[in-house]
Gaussian input, Z-matrix of N, CA and C with variables (Angstrom, degrees):
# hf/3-21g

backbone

0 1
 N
 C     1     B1
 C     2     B2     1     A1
 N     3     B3     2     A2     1     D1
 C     4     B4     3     A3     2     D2
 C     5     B5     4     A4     3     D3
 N     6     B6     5     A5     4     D4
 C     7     B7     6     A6     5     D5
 C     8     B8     7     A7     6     D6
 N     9     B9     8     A8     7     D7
 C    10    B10     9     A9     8     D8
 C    11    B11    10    A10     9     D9
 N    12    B12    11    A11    10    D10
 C    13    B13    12    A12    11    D11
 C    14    B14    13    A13    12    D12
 N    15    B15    14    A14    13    D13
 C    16    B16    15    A15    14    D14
 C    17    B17    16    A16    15    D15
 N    18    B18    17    A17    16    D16
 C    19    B19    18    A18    17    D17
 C    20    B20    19    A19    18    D18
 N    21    B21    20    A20    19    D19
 C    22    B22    21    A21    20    D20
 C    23    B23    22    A22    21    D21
 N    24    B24    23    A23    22    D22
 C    25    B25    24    A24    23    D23
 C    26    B26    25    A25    24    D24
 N    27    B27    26    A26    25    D25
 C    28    B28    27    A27    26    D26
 C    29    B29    28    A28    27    D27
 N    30    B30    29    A29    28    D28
 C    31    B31    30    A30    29    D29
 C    32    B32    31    A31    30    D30
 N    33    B33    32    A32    31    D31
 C    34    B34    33    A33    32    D32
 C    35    B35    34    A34    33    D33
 N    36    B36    35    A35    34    D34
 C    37    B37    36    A36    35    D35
 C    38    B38    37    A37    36    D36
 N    39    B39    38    A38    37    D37
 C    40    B40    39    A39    38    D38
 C    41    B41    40    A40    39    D39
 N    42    B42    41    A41    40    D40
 C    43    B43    42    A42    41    D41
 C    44    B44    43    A43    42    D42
 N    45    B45    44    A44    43    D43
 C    46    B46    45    A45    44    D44
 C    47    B47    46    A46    45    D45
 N    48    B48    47    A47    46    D46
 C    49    B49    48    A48    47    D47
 C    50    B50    49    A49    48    D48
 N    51    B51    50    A50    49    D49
 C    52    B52    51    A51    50    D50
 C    53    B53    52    A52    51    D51
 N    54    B54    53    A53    52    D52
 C    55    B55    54    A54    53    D53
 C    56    B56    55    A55    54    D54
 N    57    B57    56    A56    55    D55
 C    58    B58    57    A57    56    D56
 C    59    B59    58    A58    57    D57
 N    60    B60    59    A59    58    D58
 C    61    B61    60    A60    59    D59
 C    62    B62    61    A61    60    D60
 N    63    B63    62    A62    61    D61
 C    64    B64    63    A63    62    D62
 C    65    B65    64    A64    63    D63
 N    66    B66    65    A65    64    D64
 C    67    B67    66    A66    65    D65
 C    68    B68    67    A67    66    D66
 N    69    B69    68    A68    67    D67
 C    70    B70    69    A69    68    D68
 C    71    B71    70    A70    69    D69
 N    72    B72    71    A71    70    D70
 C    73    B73    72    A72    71    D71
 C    74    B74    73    A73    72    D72
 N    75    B75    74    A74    73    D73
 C    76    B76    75    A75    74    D74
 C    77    B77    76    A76    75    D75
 N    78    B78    77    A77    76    D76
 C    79    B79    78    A78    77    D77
 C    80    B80    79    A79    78    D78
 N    81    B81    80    A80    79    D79
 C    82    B82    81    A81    80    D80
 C    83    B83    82    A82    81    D81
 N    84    B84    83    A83    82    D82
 C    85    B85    84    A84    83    D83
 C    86    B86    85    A85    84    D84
 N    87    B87    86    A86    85    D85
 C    88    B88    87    A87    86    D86
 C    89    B89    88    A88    87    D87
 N    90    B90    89    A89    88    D88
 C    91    B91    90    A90    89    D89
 C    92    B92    91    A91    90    D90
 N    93    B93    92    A92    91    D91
 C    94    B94    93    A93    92    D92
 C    95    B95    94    A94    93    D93
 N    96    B96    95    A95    94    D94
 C    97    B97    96    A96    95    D95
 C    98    B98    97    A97    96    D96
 N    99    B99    98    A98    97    D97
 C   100   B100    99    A99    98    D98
 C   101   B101   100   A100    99    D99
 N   102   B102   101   A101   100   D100
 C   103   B103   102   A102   101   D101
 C   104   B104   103   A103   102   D102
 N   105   B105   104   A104   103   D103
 C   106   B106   105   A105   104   D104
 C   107   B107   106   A106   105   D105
 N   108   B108   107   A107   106   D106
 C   109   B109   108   A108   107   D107
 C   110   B110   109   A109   108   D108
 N   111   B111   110   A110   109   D109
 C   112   B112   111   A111   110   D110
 C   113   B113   112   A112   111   D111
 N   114   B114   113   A113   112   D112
 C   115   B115   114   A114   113   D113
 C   116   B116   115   A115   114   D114
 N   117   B117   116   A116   115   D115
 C   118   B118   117   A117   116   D116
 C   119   B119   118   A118   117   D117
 N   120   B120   119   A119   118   D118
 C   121   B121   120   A120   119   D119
 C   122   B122   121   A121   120   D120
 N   123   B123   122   A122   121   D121
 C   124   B124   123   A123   122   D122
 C   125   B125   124   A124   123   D123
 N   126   B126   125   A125   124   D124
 C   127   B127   126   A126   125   D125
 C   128   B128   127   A127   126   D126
 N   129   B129   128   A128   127   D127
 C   130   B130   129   A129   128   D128
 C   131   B131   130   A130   129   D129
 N   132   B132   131   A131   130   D130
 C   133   B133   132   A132   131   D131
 C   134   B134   133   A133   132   D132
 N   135   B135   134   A134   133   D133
 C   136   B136   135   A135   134   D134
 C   137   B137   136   A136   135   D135
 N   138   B138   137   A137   136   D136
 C   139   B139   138   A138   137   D137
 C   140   B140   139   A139   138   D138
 N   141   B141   140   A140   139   D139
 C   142   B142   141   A141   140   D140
 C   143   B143   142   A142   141   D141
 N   144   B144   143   A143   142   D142
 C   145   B145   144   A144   143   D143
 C   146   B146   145   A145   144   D144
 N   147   B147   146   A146   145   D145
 C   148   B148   147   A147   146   D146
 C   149   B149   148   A148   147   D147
 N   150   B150   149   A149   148   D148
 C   151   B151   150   A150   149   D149
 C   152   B152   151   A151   150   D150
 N   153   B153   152   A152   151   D151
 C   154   B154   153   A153   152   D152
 C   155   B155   154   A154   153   D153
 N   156   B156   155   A155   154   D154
 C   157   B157   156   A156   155   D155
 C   158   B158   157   A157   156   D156
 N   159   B159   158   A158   157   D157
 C   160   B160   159   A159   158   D158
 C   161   B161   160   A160   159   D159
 N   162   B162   161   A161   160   D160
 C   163   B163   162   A162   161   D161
 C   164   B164   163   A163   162   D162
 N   165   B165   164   A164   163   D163
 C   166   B166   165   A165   164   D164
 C   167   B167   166   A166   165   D165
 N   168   B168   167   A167   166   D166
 C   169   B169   168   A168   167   D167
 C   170   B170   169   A169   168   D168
 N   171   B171   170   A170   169   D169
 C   172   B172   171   A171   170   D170
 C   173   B173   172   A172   171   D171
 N   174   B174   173   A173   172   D172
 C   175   B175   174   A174   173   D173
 C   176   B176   175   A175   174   D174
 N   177   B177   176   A176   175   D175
 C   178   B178   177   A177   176   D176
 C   179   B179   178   A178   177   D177
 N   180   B180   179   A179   178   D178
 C   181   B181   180   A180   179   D179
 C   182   B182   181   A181   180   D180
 N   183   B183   182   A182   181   D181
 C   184   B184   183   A183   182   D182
 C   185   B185   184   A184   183   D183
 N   186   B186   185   A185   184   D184
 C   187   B187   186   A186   185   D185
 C   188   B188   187   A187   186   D186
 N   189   B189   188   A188   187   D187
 C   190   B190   189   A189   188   D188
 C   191   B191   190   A190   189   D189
 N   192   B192   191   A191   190   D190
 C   193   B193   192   A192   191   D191
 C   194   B194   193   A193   192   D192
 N   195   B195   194   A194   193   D193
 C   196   B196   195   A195   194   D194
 C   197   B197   196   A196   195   D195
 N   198   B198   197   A197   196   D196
 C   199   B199   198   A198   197   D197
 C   200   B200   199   A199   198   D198
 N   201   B201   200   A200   199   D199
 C   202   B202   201   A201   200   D200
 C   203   B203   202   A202   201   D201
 N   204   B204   203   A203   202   D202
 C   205   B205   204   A204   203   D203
 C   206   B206   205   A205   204   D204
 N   207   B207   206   A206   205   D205
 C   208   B208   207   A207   206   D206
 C   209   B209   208   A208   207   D207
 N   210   B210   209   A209   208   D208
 C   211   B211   210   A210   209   D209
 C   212   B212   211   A211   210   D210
 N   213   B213   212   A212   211   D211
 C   214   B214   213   A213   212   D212
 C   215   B215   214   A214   213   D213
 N   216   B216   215   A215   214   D214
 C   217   B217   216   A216   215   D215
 C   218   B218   217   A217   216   D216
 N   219   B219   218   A218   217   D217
 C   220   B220   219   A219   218   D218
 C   221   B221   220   A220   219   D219
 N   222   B222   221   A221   220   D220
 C   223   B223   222   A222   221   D221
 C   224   B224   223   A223   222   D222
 N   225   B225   224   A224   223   D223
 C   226   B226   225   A225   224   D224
 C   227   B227   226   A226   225   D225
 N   228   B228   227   A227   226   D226
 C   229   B229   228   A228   227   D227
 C   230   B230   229   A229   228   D228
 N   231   B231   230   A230   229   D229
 C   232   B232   231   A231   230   D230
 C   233   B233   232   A232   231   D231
 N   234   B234   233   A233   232   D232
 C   235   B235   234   A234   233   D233
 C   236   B236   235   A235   234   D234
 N   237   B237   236   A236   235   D235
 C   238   B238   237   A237   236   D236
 C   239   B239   238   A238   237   D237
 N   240   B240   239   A239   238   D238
 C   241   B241   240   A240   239   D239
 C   242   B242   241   A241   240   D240
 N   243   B243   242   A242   241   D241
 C   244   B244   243   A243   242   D242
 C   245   B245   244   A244   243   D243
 N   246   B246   245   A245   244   D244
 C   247   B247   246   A246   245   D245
 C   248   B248   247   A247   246   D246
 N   249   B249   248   A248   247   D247
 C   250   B250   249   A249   248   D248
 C   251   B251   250   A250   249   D249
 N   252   B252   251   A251   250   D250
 C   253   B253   252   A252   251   D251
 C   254   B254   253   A253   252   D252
 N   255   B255   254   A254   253   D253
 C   256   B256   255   A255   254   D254
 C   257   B257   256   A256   255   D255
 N   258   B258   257   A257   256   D256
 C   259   B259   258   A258   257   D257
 C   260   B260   259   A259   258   D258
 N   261   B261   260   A260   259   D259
 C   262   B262   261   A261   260   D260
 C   263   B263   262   A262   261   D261
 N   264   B264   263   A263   262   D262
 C   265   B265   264   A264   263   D263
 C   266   B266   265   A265   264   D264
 N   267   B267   266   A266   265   D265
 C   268   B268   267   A267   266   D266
 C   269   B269   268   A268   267   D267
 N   270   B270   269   A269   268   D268
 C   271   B271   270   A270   269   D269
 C   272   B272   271   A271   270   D270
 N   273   B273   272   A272   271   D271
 C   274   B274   273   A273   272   D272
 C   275   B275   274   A274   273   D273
 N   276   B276   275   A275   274   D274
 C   277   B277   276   A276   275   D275
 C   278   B278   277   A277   276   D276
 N   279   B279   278   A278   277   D277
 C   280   B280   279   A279   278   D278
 C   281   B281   280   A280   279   D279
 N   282   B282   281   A281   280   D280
 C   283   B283   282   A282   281   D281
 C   284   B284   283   A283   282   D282
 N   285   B285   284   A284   283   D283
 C   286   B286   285   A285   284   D284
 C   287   B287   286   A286   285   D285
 N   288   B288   287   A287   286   D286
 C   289   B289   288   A288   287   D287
 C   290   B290   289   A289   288   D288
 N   291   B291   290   A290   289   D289
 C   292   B292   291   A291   290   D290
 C   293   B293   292   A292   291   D291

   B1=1.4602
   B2=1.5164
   B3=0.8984
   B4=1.9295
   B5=1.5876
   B6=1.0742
   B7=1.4483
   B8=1.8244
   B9=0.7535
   B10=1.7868
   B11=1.8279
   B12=0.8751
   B13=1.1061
   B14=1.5442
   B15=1.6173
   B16=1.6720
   B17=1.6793
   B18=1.3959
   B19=1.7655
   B20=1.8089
   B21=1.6279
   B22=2.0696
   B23=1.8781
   B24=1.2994
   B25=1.9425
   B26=1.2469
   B27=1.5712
   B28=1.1964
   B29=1.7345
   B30=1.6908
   B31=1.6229
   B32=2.0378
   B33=1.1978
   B34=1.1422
   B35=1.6668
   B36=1.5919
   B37=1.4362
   B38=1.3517
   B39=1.7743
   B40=1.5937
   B41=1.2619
   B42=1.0240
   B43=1.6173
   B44=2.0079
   B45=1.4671
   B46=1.1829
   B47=1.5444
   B48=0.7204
   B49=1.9603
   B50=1.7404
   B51=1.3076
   B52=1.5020
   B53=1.5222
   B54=1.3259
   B55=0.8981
   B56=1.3763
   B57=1.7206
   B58=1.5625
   B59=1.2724
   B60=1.3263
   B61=1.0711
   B62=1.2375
   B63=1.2894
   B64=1.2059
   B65=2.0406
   B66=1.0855
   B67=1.7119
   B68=1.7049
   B69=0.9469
   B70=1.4796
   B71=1.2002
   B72=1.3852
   B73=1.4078
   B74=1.5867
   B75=1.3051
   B76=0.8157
   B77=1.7159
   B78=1.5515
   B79=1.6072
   B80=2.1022
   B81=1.1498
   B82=1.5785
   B83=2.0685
   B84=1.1388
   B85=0.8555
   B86=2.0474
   B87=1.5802
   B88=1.2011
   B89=1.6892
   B90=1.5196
   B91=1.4111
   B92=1.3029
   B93=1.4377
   B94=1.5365
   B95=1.9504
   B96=1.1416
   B97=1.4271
   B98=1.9101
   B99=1.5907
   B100=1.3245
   B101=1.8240
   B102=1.4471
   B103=1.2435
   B104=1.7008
   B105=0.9938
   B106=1.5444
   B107=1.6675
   B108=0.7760
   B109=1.0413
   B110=1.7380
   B111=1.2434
   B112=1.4433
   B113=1.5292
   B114=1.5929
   B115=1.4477
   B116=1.6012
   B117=1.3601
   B118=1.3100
   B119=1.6337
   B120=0.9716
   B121=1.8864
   B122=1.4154
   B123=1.6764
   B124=1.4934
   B125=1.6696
   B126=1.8177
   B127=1.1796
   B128=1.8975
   B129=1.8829
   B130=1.2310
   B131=1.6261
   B132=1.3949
   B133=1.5947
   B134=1.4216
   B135=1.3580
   B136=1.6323
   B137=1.2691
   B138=1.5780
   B139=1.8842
   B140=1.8532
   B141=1.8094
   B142=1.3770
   B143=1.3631
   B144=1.4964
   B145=1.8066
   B146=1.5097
   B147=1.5800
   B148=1.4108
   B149=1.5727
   B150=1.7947
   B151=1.4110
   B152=1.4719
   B153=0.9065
   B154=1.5261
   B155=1.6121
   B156=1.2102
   B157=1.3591
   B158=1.3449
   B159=1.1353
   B160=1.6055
   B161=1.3257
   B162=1.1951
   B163=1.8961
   B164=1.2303
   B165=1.2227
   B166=1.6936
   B167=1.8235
   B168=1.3890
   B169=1.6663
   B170=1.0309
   B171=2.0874
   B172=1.1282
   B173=1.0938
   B174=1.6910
   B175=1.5665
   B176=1.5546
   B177=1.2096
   B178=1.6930
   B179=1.3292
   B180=1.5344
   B181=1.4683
   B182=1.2118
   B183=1.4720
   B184=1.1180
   B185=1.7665
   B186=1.3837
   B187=1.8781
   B188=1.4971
   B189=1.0030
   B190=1.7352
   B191=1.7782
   B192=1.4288
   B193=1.2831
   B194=1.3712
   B195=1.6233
   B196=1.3703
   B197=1.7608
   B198=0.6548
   B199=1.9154
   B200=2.2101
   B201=1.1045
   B202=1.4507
   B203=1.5177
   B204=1.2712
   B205=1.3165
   B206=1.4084
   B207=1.6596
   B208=1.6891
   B209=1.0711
   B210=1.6689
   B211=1.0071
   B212=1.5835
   B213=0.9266
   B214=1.4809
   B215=1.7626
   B216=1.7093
   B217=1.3873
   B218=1.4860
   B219=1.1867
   B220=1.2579
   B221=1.5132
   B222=1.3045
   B223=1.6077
   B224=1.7268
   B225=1.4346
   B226=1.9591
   B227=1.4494
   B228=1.7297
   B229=1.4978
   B230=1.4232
   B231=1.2834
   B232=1.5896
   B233=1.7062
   B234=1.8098
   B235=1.1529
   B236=1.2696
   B237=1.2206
   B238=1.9503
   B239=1.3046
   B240=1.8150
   B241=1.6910
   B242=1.2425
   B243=1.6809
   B244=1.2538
   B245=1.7608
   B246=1.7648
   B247=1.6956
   B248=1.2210
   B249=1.2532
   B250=1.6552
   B251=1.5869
   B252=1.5984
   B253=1.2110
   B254=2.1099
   B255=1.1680
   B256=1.5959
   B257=1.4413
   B258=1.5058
   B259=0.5632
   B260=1.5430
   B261=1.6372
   B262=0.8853
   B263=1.8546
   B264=1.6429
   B265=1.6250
   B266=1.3421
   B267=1.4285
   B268=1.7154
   B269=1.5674
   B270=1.8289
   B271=1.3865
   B272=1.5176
   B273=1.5875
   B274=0.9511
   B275=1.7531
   B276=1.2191
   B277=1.2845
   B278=1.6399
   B279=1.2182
   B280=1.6712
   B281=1.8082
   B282=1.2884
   B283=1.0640
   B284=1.7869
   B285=1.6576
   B286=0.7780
   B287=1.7773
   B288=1.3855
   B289=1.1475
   B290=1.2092
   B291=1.5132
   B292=1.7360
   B293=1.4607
   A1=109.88
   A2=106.60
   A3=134.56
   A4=118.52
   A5=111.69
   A6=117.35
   A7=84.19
   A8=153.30
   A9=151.64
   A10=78.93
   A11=150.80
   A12=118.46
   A13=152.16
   A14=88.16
   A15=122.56
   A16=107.30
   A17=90.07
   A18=88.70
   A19=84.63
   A20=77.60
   A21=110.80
   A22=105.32
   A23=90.11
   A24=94.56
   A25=104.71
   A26=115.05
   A27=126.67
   A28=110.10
   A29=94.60
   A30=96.83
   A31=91.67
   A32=120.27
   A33=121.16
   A34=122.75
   A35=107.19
   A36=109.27
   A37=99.48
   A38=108.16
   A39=103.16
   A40=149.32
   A41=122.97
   A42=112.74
   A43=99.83
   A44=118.52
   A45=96.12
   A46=132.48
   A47=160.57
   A48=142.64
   A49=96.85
   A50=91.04
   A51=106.18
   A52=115.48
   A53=140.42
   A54=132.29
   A55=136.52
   A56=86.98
   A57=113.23
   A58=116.25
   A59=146.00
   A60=147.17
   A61=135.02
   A62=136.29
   A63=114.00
   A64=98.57
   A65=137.46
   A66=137.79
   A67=107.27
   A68=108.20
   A69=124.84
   A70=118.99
   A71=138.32
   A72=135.20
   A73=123.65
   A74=151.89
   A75=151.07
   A76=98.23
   A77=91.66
   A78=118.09
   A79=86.37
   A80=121.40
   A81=124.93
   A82=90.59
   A83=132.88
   A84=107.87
   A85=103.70
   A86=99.52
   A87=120.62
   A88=110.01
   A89=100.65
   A90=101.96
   A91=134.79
   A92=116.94
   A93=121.95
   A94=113.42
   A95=108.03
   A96=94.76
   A97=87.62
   A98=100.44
   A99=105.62
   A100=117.75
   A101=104.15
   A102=119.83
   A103=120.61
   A104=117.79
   A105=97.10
   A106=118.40
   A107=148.34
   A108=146.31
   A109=139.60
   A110=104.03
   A111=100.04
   A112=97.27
   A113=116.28
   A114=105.75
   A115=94.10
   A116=141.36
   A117=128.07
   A118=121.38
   A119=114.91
   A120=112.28
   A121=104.74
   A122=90.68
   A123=102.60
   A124=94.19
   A125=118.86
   A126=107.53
   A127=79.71
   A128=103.21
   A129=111.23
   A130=105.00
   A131=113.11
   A132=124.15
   A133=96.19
   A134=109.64
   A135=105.90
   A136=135.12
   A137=107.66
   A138=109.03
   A139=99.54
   A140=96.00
   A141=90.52
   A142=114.38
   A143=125.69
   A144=102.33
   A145=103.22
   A146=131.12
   A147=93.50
   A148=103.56
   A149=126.01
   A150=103.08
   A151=120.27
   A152=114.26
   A153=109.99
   A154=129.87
   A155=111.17
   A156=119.56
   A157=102.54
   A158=107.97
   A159=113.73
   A160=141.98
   A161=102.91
   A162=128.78
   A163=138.05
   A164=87.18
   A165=100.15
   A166=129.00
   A167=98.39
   A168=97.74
   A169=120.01
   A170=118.55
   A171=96.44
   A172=101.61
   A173=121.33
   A174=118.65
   A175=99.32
   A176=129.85
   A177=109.65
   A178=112.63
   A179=120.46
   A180=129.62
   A181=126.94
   A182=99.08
   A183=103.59
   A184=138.93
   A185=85.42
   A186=91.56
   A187=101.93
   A188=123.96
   A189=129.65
   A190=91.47
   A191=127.93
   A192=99.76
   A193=128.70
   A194=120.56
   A195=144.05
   A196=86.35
   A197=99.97
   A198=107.22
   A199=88.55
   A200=92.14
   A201=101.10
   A202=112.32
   A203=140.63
   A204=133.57
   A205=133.60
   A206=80.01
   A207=98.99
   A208=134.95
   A209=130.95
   A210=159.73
   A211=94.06
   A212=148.69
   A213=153.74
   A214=121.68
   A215=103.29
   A216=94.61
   A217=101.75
   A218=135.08
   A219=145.19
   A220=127.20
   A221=100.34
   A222=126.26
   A223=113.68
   A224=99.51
   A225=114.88
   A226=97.50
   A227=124.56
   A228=104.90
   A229=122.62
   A230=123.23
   A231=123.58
   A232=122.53
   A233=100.84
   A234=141.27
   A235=94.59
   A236=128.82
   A237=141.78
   A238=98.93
   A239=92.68
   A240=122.89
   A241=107.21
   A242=133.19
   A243=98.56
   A244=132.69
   A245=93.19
   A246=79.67
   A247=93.05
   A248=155.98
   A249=116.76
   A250=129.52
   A251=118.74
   A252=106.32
   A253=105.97
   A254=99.84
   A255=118.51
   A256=113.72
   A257=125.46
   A258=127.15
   A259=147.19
   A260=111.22
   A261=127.90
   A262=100.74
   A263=97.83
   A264=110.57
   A265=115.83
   A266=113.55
   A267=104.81
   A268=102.42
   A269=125.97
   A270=97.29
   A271=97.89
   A272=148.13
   A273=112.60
   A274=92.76
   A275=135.01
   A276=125.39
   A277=114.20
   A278=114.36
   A279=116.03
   A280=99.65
   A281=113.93
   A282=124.60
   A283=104.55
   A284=122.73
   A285=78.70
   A286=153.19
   A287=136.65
   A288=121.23
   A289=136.45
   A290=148.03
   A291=123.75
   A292=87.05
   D1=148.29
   D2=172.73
   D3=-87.38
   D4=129.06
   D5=-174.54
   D6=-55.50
   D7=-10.34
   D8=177.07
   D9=-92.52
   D10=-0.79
   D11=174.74
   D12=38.88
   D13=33.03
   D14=-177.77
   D15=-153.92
   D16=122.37
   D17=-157.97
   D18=-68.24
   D19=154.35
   D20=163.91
   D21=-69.52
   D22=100.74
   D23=161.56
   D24=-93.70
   D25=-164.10
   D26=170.39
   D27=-71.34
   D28=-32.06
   D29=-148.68
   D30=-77.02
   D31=-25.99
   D32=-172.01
   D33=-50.55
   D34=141.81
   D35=-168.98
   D36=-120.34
   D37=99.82
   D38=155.66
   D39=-73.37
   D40=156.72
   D41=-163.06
   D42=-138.49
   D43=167.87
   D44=175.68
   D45=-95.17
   D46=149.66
   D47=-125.04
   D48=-102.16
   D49=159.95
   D50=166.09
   D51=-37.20
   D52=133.35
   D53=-179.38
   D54=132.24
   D55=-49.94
   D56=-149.68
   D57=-114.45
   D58=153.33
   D59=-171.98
   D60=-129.07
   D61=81.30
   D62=-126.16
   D63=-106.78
   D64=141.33
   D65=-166.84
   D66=-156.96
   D67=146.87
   D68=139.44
   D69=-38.70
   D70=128.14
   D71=155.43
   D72=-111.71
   D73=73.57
   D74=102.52
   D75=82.81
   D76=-98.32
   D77=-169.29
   D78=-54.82
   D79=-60.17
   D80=-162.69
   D81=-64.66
   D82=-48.64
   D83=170.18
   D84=91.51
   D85=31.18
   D86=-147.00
   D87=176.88
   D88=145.27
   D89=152.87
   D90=-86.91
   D91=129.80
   D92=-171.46
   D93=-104.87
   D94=-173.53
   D95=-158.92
   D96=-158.86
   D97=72.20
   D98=-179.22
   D99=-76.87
   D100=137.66
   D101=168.19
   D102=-121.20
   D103=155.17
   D104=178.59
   D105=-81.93
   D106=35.81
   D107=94.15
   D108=-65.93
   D109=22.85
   D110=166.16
   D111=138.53
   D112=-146.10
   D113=-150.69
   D114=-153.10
   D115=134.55
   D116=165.70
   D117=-113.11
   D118=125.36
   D119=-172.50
   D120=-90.81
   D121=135.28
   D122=-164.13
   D123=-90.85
   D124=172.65
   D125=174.58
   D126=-101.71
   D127=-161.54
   D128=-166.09
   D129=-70.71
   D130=-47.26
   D131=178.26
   D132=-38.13
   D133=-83.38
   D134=-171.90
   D135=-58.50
   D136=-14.25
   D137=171.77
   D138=-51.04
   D139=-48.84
   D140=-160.10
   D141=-83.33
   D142=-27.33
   D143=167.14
   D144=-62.27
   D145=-33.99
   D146=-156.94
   D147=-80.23
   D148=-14.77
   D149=166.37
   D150=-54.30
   D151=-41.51
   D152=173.90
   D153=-57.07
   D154=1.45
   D155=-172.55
   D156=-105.43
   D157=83.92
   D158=173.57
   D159=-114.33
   D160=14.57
   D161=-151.24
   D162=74.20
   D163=-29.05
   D164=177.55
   D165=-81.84
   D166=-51.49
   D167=157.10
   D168=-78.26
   D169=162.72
   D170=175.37
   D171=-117.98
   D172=-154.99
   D173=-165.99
   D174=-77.57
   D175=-30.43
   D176=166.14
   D177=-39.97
   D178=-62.85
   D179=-173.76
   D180=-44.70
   D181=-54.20
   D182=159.02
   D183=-43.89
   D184=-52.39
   D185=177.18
   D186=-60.63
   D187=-45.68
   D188=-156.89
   D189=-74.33
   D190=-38.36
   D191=175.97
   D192=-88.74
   D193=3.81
   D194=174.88
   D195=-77.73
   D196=-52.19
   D197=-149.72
   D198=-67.57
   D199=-42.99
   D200=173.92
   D201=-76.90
   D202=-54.86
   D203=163.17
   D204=-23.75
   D205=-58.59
   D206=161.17
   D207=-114.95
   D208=50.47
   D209=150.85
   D210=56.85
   D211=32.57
   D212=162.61
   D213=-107.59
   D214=167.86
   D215=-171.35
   D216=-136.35
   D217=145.87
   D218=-174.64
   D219=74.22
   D220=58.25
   D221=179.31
   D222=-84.05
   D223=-22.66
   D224=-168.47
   D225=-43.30
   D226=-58.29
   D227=-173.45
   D228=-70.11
   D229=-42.94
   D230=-179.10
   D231=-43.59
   D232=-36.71
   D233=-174.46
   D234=-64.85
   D235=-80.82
   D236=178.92
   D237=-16.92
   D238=-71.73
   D239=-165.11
   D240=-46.08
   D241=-48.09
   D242=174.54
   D243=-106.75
   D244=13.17
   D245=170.10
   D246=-99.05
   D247=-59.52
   D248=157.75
   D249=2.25
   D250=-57.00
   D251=-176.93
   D252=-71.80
   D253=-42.86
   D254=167.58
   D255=-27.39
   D256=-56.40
   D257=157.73
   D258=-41.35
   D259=-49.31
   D260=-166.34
   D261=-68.98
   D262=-33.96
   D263=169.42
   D264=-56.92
   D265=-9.36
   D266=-166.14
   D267=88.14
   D268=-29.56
   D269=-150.25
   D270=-73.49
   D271=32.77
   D272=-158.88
   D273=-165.90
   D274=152.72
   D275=168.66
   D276=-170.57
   D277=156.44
   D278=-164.32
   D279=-146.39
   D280=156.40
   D281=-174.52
   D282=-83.05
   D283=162.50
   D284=145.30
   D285=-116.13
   D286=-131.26
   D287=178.95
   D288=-74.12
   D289=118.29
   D290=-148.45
   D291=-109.60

């Protein structure tokens, strides 16, 4: 279970949680993942799943356009692993499956 407290399927569409804000920064040279209390720097892996986490795709989609972006194949666990961990941060949350 997920601090969202609805397990991560394939079919699930994350988005980034109440709170949070997620941008490009320029000066960081990186994506950051602002909250009001402060600011978290993403590395490159995670700038780009969490752009992709927008509600609308889901974590299949997601993987398949990572895996396509970057011309590679078998991204599904790393992918899980960290909006799972994302989650558990709050930065991240999905309904669950109907």
């Amino acid at each position: 279970m997920t601090a969202n407290k609805t397990m991560l399927t394939a079919e699930s569409k994350p988005r980034v949680g109440p709170g949070f804000r997620l941008q490009w920064e320029p000066a960081q040279d990186c994506h950051v993942l602002l909250y009001p209390e402060g600011m978290v720097r993403l590395n490159g892996s995670a700038g780009e799943i969490m752009k992709r986490c927008d509600g609308e795709r889901s974590v299949a989609a997601i993987v398949a356009d990572l895996e396509q972006a970057f011309d590679t194949t078998g991204l599904e666990p790393e992918v899980r692993g960290f909006v799972e961990m994302a989650a558990q941060q709050n930065w991240l949350r999905w309904e669950p499956a109907s």
